[in-house]
C-alpha positions as CSV (number, residue, x, y, z in Angstrom):
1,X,58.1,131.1,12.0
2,X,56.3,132.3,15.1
3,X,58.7,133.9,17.6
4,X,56.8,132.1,20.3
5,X,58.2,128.6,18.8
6,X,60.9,129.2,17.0
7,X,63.4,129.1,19.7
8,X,62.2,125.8,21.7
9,X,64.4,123.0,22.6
10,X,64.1,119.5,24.1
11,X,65.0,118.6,27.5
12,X,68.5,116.6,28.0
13,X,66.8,113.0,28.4
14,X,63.5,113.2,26.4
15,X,61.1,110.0,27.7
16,X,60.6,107.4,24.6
17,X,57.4,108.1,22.7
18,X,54.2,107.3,25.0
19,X,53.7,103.5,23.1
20,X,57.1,102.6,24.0
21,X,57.8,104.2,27.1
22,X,56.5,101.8,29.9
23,X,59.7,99.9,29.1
24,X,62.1,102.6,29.9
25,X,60.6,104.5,32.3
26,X,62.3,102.6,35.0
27,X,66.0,103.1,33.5
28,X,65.1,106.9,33.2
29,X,64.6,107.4,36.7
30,X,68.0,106.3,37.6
31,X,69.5,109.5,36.5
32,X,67.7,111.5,38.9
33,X,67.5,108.8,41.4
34,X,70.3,109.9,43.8
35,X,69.6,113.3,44.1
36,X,65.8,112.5,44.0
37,X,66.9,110.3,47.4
38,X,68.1,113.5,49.0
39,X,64.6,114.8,49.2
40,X,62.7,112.2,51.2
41,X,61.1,112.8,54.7
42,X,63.9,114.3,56.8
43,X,64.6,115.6,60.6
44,X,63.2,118.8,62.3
45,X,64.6,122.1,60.2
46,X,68.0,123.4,61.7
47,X,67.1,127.6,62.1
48,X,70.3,127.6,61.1
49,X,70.4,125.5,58.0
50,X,68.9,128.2,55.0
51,X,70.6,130.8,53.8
52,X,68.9,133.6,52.5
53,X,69.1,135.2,49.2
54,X,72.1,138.0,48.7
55,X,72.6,139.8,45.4
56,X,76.2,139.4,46.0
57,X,75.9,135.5,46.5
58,X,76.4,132.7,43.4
59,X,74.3,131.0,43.2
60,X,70.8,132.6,44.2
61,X,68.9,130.7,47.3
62,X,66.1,129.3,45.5
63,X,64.9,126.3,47.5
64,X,62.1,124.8,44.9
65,X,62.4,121.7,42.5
66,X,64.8,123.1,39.9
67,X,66.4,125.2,42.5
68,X,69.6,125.7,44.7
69,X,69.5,125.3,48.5
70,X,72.0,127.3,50.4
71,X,73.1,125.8,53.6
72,X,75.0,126.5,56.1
73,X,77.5,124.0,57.6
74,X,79.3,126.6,60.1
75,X,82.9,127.0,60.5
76,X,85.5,124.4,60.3
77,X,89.4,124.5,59.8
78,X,88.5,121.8,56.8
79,X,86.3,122.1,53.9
80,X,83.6,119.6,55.1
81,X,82.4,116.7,52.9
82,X,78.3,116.9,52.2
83,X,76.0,114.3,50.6
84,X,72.4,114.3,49.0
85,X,72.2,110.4,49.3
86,X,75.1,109.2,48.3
87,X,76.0,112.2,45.7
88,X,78.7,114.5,46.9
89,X,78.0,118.1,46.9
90,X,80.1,121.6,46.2
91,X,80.6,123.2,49.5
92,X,82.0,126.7,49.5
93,X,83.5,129.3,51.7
94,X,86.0,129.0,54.2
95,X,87.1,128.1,58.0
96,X,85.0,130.6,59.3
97,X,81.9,129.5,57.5
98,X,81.1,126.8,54.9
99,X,77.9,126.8,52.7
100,X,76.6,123.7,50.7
101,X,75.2,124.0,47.3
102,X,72.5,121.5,46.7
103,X,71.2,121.0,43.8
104,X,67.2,120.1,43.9
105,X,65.9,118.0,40.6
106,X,62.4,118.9,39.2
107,X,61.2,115.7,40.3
108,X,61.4,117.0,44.2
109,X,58.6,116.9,45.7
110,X,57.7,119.7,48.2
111,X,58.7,119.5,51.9
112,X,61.2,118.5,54.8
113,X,64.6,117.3,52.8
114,X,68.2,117.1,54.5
115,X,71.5,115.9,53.2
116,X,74.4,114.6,55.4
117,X,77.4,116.2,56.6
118,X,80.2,113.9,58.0
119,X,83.0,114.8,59.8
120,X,86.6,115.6,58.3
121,X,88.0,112.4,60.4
122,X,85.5,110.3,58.4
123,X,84.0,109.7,61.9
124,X,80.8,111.4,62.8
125,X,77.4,112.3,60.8
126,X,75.2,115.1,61.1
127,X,71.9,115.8,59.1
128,X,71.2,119.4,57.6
129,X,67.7,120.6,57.1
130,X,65.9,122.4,54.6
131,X,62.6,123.0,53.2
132,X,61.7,122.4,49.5
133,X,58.9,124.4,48.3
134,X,56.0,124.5,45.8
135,X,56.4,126.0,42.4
136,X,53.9,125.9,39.7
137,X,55.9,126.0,36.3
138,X,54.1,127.1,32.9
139,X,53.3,124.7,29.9
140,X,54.4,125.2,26.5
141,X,52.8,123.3,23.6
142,X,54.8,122.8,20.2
143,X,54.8,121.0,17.3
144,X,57.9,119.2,15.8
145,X,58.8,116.4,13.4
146,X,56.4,113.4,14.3
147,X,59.8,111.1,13.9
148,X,61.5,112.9,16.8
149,X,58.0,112.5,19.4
150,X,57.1,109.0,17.9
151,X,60.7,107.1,18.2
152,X,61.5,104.2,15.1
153,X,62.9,101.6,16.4
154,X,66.8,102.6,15.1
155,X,65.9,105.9,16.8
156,X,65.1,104.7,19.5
157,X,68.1,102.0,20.0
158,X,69.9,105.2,19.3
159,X,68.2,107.5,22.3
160,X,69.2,104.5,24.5
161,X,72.8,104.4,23.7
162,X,73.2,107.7,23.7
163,X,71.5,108.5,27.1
164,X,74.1,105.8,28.8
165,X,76.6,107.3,27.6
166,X,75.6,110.7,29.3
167,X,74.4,109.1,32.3
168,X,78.3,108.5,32.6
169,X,79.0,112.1,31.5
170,X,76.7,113.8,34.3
171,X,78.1,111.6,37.4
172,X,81.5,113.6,36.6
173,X,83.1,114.4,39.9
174,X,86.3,116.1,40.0
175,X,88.0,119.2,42.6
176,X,86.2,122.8,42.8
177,X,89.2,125.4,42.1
178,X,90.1,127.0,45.6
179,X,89.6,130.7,43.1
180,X,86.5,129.1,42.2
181,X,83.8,131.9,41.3
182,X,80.4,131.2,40.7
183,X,78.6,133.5,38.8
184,X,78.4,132.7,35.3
185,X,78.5,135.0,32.5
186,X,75.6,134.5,29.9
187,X,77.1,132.2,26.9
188,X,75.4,134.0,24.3
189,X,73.8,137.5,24.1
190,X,70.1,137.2,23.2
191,X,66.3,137.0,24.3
192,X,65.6,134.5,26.5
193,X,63.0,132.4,24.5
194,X,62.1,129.6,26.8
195,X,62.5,129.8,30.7
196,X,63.8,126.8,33.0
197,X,61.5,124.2,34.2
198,X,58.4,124.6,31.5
199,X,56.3,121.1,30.9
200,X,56.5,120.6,27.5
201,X,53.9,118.8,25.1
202,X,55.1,117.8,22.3
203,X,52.9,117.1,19.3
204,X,50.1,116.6,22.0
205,X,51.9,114.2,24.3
206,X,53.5,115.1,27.9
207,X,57.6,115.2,28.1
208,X,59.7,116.2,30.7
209,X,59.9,119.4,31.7
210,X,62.4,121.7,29.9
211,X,66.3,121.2,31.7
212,X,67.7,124.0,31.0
213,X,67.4,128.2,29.8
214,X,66.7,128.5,25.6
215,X,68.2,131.6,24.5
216,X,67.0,133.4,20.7
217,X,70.7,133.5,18.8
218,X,71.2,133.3,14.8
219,X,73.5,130.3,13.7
220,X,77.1,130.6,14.2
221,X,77.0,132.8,16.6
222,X,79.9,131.9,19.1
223,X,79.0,130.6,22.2
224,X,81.4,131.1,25.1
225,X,82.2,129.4,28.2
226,X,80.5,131.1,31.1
227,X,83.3,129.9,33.8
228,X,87.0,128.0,33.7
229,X,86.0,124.3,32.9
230,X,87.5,121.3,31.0
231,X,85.6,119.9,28.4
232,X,84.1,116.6,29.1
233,X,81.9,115.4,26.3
234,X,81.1,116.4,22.7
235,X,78.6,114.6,20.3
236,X,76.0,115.1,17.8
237,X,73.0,113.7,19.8
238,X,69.4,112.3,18.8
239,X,67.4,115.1,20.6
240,X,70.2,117.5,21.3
241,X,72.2,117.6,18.4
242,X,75.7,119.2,18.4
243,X,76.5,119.3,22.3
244,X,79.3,120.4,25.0
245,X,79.5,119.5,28.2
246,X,81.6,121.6,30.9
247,X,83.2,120.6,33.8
248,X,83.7,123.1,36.4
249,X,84.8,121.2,39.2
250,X,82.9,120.2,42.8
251,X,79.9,118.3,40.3
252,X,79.2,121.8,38.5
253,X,78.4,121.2,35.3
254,X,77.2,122.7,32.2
255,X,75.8,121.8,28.7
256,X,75.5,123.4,25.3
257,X,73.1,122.0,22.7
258,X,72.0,122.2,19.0
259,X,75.0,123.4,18.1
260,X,76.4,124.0,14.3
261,X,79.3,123.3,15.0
262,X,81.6,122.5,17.9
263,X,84.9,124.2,18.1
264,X,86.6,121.8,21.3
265,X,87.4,118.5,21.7
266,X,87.7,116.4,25.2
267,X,90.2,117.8,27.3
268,X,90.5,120.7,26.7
269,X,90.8,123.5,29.4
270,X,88.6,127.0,28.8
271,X,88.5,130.1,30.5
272,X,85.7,131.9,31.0
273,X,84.6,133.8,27.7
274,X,86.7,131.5,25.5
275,X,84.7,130.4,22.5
276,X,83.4,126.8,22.5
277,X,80.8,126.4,19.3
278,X,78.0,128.0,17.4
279,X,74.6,128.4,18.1
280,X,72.8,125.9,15.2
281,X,69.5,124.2,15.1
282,X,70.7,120.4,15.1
283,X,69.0,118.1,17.0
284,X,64.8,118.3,18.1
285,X,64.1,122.1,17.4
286,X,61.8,124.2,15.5
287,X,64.5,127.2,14.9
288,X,68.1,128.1,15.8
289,X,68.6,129.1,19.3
290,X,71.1,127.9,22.2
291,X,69.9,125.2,24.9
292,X,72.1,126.0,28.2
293,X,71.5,124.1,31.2
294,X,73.6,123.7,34.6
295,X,74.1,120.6,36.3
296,X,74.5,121.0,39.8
297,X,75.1,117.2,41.7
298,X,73.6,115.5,39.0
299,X,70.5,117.5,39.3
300,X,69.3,119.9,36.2
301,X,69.1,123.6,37.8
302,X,67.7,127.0,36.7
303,X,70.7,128.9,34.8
304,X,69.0,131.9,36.4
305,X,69.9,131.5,39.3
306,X,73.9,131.8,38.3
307,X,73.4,135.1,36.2
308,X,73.0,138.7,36.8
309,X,68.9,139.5,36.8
């Protein structure tokens, strides 16, 4: 098979085929809805709200739907509490300066965005600017089983129950680690065969864009953890086949699809570079290959931007 194709993978939350879809389309949009909130029309831009990119700094500044904003909250003898809507986001650093993380969804659209910041008394509230900016991501066309584009009915009852459940899964929320490093060490060694954020056309019809980083590995080859987390969910899915999810604390999450086989159970606590599962080709692919995205307040963001270039 074509190198070009053989190591595609679905998107986390695949739309119901196009016949069907007018139906869910409304439930779909509630996943991203909160962090898609935190984008709306916002104040005047603080000069000292963006961060700018360092080589040194986890994650990159990347302030574009798919991105991470960087902002700066100042100093504080607390770790302040930030919000996109009403999400909570991962604020790092320390009393002499504080930096939230902000996740932006693909969905963004391009302009003035803010979250909240609120006081450590619970009293006061104070908006943080940003820009989000224009990027133009590539399309990729591919061909797979007609039966995973053009949902059955029991598939589709399935696709349903199944994204629930994960909508439950993404809006974990537990402590960032006060060692907490960010920068994430590649789960698998290989070529990266499809980049973040492509729209994908399946079988001639429009999906959502790709959700996370596809990377060209044989089956059963281990597949590592790329920081400490505690694993949240496992489950042989519809689209995704054998999946992982990671929790690394402060709504950092990551996930781990069409895997052969899974090597973890619920519960359990990895370091980084401990081996979770296989690379496989379950699920909606056209070869065996790793699907690794990165959840950053429930919004799907570019691995890239947590890895060495």
């Amino acid at each position: 098979m074509h190198d070009n194709i053989r190591t595609t993978s679905p998107d986390l939350l695949t739309p119901a085929p196009m016949n069907r879809r007018s139906a869910l389309l409304g439930t779909l949009g509630l996943l991203a809805l909160p962090a898609t909130q935190a984008v709306a029309a916002a104040p005047a831009k603080s000069k000292q709200a963006q961060t700018q990119k360092h080589p040194d700094v986890w994650p990159h500044a990347s302030q574009v739907p798919g991105g991470v904003a960087r902002l700066s909250l100042g100093p504080s003898a607390k770790r302040p509490a930030a919000f996109a809507g009403d999400v909570p986001l991962l604020v790092v650093g320390d009393a002499i300066e504080w930096t939230a993380l902000v996740g932006i969804p693909l969905a963004a659209k391009p302009g003035d965005a803010s979250i909240t910041v609120r006081a450590e008394n619970g009293g006061s509230e104070r908006q943080v600017a940003y820009t989000v900016t224009d990027k133009q991501y590539r399309e990729q066309r591919l061909t797979v089983a007609p039966r995973t584009v053009d949902l059955s009915p029991e598939d589709e009852a399935r696709y349903v129950r199944e994204r629930d459940h994960l909508t439950g899964v993404m809006a974990t929320l537990t402590d960032l680690r006060p060692d907490a490093m960010l920068q994430m060490r590649v789960p698998v060694p290989g070529r990266r065969s499809s980049s973040f954020g492509l729209r994908r056309v399946f079988n001639g019809q429009s999906r959502n864009p790709h959700s996370g980083m596809d990377i060209a590995a044989g089956t059963g080859t281990p597949v590592l953890a790329p920081l400490p987390g505690r694993v949240i969910d496992t489950g042989d899915y519809f689209f995704n086949g054998g999946t992982v999810w990671l929790d690394h604390g402060g709504g950092l999450l990551t996930m781990y699809c069409h895997l052969s086989r899974v090597d973890v159970k619920v519960g359990d606590v990895l370091k980084t570079g401990e081996q979770l599962a296989a690379v496989g080709a379950t699920g909606r692919v056209t070869g065996p290959h790793l699907h690794w995205s990165v959840m950053l307040n429930r919004a799907m963001v570019d691995p890239a931007l947590f890895i060495p270039a």
